[in-house]
Backbone as a ProteinNet text record, in pm:
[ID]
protein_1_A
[PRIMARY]
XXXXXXXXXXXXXXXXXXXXXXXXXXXXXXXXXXXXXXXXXXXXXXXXXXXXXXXXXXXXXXXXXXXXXXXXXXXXXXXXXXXXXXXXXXXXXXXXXXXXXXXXXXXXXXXXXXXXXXXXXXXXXXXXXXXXXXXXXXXXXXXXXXXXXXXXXXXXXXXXXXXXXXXXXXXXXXXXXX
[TERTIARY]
775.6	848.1	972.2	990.8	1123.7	1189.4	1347.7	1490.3	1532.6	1530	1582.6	1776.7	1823	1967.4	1983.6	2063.2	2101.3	2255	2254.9	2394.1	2425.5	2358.6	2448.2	2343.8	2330.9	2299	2318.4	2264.2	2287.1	2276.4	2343.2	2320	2357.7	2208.3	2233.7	2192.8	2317.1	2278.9	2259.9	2206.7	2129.9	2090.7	2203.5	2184.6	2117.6	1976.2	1974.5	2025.1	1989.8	2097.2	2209.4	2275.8	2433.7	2500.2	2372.2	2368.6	2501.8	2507.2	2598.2	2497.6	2573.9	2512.4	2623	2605.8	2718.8	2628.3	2698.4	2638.4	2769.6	2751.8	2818.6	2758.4	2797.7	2776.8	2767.1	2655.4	2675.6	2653.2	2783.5	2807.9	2818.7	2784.5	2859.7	2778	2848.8	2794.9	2672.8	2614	2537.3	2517.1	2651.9	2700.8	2758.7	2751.1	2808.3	2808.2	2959.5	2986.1	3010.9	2938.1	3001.2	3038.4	3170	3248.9	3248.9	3268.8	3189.7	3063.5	3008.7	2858.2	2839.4	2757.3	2684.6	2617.4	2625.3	2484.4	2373.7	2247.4	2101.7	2047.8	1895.1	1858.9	1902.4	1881.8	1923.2	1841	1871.8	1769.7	1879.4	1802.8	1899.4	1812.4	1859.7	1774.4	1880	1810	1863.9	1824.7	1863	1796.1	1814.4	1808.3	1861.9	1798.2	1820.7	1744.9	1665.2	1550.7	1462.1	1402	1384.8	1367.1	1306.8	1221.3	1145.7	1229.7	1231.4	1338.7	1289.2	1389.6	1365.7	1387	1336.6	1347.9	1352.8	1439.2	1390	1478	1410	1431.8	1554.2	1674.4	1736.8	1779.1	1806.8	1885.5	1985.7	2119.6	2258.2	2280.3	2345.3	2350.7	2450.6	2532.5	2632.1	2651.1	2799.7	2847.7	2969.1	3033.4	3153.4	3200.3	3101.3	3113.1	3125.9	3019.3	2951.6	3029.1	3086.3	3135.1	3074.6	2971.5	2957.4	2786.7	2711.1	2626.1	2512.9	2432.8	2381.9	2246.1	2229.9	2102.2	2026.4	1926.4	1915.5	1755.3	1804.5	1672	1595.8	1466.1	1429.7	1422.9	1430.3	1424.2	1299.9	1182.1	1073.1	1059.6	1091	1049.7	966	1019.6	923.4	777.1	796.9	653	583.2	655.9	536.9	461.2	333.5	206.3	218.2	157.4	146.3	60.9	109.2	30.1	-18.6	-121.4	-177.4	-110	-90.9	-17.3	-122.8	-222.8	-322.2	-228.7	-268.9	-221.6	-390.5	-407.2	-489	-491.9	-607.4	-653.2	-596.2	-543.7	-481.9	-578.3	-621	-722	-684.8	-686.8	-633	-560	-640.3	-639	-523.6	-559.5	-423.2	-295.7	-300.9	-191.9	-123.7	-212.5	-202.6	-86	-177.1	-99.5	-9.3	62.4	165	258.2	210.2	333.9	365.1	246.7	327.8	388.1	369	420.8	594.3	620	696.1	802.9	750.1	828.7	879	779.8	848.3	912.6	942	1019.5	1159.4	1188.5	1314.1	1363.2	1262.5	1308.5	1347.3	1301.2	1373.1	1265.5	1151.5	1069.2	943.3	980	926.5	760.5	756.3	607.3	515.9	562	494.3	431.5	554	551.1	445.8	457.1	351.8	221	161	81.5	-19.5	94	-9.4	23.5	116.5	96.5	-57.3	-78.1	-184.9	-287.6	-307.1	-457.1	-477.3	-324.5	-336.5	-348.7	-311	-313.4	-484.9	-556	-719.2	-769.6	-770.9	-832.2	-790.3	-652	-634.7	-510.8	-577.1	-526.3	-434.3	-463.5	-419	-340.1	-335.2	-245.9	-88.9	-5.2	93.6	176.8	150	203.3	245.5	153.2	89.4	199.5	133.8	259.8	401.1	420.7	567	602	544.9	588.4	613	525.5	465.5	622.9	652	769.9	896.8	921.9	1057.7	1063.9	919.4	942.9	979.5	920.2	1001.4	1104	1181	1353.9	1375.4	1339	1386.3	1438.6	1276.2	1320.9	1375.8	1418.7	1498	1474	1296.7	1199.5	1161.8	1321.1	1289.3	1217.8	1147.2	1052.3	905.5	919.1	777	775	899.7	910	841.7	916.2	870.7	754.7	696.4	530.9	505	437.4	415.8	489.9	670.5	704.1	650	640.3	594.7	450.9	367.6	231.4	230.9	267.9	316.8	329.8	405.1	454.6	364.1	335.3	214.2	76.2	51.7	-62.7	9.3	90.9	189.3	266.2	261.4	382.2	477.6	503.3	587.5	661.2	801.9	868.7	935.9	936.6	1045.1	998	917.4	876	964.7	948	959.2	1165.1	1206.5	1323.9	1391.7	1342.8	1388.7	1414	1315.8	1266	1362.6	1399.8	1457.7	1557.6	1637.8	1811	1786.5	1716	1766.2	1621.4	1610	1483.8	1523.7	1387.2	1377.2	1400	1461	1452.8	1588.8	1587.7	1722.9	1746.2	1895.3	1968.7	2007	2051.8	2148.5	2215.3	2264.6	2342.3	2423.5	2420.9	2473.7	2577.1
-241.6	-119.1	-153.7	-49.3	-136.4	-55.8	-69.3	37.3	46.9	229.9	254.6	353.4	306.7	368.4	502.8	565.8	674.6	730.9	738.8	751.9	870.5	983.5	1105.7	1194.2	1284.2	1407.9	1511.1	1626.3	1756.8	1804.3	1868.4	1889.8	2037.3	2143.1	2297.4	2304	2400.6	2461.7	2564.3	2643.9	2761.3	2799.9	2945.8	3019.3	3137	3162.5	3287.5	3436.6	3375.9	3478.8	3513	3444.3	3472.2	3499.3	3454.8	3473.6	3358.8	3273.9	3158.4	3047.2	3036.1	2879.3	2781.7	2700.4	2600.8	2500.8	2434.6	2306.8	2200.5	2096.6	1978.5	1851.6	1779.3	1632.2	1599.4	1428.3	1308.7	1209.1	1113.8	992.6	904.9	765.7	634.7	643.2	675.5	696.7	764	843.4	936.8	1021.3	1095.2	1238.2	1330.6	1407.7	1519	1625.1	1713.6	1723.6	1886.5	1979.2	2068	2184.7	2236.1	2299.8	2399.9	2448.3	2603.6	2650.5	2579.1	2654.8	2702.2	2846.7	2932.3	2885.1	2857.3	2865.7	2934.1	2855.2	2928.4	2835.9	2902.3	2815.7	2834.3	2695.9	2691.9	2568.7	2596.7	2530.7	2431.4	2254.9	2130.6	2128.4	2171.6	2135.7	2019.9	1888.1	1776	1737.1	1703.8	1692.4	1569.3	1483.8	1380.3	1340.1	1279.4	1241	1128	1145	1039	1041.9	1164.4	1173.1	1272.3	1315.1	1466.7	1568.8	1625.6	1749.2	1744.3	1739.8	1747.5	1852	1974.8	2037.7	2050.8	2023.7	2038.7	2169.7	2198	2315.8	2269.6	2301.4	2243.8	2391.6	2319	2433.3	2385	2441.1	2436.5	2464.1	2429.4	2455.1	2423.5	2584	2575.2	2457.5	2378.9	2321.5	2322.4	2273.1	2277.8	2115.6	2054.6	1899.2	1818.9	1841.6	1764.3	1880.2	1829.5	1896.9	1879.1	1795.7	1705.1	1708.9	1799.4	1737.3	1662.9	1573.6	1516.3	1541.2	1493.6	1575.8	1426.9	1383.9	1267.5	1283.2	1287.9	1343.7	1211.2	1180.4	1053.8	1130	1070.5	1085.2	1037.1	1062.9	1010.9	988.9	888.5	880.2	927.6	996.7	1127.8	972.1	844.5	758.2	793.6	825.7	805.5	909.9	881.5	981.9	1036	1137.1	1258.3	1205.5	1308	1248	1398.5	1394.4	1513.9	1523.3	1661.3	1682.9	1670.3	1581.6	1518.9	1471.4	1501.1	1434.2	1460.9	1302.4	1292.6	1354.2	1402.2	1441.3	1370.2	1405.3	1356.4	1416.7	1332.1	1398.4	1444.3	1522.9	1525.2	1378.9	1293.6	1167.7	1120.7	1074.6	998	1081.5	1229	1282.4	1250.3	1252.3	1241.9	1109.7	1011.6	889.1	857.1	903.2	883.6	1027.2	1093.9	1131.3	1084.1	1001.2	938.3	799.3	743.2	629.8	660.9	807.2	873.2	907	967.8	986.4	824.6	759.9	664.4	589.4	548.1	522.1	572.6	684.7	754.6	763.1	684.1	654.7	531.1	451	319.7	204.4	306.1	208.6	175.9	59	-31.5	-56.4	-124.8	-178.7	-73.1	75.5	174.4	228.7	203.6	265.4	192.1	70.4	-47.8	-4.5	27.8	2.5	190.1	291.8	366.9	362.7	302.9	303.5	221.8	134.4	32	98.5	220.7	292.3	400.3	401.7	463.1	463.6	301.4	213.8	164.9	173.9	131.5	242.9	342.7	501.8	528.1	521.3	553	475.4	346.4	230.7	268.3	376.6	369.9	556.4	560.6	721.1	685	760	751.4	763.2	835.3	956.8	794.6	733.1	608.8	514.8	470.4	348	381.6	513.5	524.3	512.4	565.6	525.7	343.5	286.8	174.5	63.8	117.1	38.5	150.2	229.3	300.2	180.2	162	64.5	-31.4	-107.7	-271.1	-265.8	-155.4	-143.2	-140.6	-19.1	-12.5	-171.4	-260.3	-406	-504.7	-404.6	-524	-618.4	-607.5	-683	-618.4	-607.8	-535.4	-596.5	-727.9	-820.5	-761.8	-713.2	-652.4	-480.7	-457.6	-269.9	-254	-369.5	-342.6	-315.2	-401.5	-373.1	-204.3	-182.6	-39.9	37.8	50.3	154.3	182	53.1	-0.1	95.6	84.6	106.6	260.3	325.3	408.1	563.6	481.6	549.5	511.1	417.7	361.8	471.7	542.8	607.5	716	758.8	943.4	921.7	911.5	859	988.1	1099.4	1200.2	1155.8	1079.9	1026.4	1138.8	1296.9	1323.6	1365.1	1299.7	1336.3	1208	1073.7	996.8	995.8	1018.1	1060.9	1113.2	1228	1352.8	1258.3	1185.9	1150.6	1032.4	938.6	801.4	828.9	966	989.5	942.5	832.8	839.3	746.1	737.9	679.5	549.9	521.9	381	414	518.3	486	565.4	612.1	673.1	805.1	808.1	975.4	973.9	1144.4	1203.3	1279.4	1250.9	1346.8	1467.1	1563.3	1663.2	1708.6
-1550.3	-1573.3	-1654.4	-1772	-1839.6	-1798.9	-1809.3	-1791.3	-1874.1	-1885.5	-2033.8	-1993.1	-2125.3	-2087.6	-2093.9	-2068.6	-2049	-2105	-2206.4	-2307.6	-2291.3	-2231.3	-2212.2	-2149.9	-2060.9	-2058.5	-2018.8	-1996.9	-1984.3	-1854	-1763	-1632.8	-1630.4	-1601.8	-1551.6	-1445.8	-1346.8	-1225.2	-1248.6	-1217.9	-1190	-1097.4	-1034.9	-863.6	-936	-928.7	-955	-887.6	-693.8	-668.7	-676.7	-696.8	-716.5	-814.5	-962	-1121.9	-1141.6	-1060.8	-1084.6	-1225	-1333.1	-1403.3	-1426.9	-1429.9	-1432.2	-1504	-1652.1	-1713.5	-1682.6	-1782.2	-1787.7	-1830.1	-1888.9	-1918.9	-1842.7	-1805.5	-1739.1	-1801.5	-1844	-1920.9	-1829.3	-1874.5	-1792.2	-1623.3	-1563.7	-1439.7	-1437.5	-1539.9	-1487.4	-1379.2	-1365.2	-1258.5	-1332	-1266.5	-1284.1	-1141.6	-1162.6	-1037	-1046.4	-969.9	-943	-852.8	-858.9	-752.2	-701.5	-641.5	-530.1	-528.5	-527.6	-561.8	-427.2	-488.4	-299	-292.9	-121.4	-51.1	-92.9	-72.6	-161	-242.5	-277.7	-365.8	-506.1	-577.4	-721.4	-765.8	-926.6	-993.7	-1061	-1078.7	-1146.1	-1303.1	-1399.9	-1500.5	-1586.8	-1599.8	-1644.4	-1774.8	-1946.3	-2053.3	-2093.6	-2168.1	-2242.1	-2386	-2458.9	-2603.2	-2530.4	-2578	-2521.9	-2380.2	-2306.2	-2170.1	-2196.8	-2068.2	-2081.7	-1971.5	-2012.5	-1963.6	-1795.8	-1662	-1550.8	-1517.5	-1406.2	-1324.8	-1214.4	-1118.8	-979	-887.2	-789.7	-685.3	-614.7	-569.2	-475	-363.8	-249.4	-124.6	-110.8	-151.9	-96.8	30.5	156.8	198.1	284	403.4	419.5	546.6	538.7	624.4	622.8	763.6	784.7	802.8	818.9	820.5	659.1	623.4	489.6	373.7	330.6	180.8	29.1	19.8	-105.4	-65	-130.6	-166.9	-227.8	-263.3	-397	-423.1	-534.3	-584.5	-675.1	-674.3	-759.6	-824.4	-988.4	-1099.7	-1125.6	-1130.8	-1204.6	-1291	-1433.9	-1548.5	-1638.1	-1687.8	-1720	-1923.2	-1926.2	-2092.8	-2142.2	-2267	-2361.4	-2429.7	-2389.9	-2450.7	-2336.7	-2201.1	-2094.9	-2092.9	-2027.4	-2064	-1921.1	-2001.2	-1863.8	-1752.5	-1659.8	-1505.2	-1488.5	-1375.2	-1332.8	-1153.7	-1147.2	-1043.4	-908.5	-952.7	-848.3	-705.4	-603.5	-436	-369.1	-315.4	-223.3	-113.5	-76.6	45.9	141.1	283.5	405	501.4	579.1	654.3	843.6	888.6	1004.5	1084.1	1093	1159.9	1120.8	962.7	938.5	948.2	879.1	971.6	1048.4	1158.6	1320.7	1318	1304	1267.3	1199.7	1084.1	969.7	1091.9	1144.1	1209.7	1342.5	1432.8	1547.4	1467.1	1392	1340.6	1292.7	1200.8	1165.4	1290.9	1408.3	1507.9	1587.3	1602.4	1649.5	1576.3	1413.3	1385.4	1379.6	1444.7	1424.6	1528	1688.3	1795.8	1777.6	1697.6	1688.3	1728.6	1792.8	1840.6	1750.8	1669.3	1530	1559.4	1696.8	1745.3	1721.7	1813.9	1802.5	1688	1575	1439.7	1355.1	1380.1	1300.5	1399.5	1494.7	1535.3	1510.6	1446.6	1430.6	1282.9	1165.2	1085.7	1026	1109.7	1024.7	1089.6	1148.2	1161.6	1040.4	971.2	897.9	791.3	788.4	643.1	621	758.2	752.5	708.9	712.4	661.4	545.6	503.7	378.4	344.5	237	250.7	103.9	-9.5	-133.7	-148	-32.5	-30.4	-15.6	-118.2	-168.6	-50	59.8	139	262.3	292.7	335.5	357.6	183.5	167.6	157.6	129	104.6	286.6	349.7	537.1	581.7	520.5	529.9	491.3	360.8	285.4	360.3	409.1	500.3	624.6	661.1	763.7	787.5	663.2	664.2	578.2	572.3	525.8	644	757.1	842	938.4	898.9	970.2	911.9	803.6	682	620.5	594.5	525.7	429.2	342.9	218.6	98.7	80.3	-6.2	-0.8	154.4	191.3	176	182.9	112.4	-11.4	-73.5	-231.1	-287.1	-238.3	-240.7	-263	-100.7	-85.5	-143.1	-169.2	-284.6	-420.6	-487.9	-605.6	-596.1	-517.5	-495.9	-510.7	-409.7	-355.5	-526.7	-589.3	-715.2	-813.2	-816.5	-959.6	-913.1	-806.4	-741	-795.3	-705.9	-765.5	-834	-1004.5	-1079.9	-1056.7	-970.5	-982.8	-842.8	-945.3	-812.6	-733.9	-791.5	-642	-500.1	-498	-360.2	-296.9	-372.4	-319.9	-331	-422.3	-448.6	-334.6	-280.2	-162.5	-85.8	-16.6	113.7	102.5	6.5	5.5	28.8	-24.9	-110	-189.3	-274.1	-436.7	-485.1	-649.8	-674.7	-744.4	-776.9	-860.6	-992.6	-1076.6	-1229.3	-1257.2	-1297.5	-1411.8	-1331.5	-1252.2	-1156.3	-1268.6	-1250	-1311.8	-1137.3	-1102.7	-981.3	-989.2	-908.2	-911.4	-767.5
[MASK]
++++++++++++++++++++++++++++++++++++++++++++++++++++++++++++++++++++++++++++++++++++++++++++++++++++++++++++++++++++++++++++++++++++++++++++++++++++++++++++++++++++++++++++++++++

């Protein structure tokens, strides 16, 4: 995978309910920041020379705690070839499994998590949905040599990282933040 730079781009918010738009640059850092936005949904449209124009959905939403919050675009080069918005079949079972594995990792309890992840990794050994659980886990055990793998995997299967984006807080290639 090469890394390509990012010398400037374009960042629109867009509330349609509120008929709020707000643009701005993101140089250097690649951010851009902006202030009062309502609660609701709104749209991040991100541009750059040499990138294919991003869109994504976001929900604002209100707090009295959290003041700040972020938004992170992969950015896909206008050489890279299109992908088809193909996602594998999940079949009840593994379901079943990628969510007791899912719950018990968020109890903390790792054994549990490995032991229904790899029923789930035997059924459907090349589902995106899969490995991306698979590599959360061995971050979680801080066998991030062995994350890499399954992320890597994970995305070379669904090259449409924001799923994987959402779920991480942030991706493997080029943010623009909001």
């Amino acid at each position: 995978m090469a890394w390509l730079s990012i010398t400037a781009a374009n960042v629109t918010l867009n509330c349609p309910l509120s008929g709020l738009t707000l643009s701005g640059p993101a140089k250097g850092t690649s951010t851009v920041q902006f202030m009062h936005v309502p609660v609701g949904d709104c749209n991040v449209e991100v541009t750059s020379n040499g990138f294919k124009r991003a869109l994504e959905r976001i929900t604002v939403n209100d707090s009295l705690v959290v003041r700040n919050q972020y938004v992170f675009v992969y950015l896909h080069p206008e050489s890279e070839p299109a992908t088809s918005n193909y996602r594998p079949t999940v079949t009840p079972g593994v379901l079943q499994e990628m969510d007791r594995s899912s719950d018990a990792l968020h109890r903390g309890k790792l054994n549990d998590a490995r032991k229904h992840l790899d029923k789930a990794i035997r059924t459907a050994p090349n589902n995106p949905d899969v490995l991306y659980l698979n590599g959360l886990l061995e971050c979680t055990r801080t066998t991030f040599r062995a994350a890499r793998q399954p992320f890597q995997r994970a995305v070379s299967i669904y090259r449409d990282a924001r799923t994987f984006a959402s779920r991480a807080g942030r991706s493997s290639g080029q943010t623009a933040g909001v």
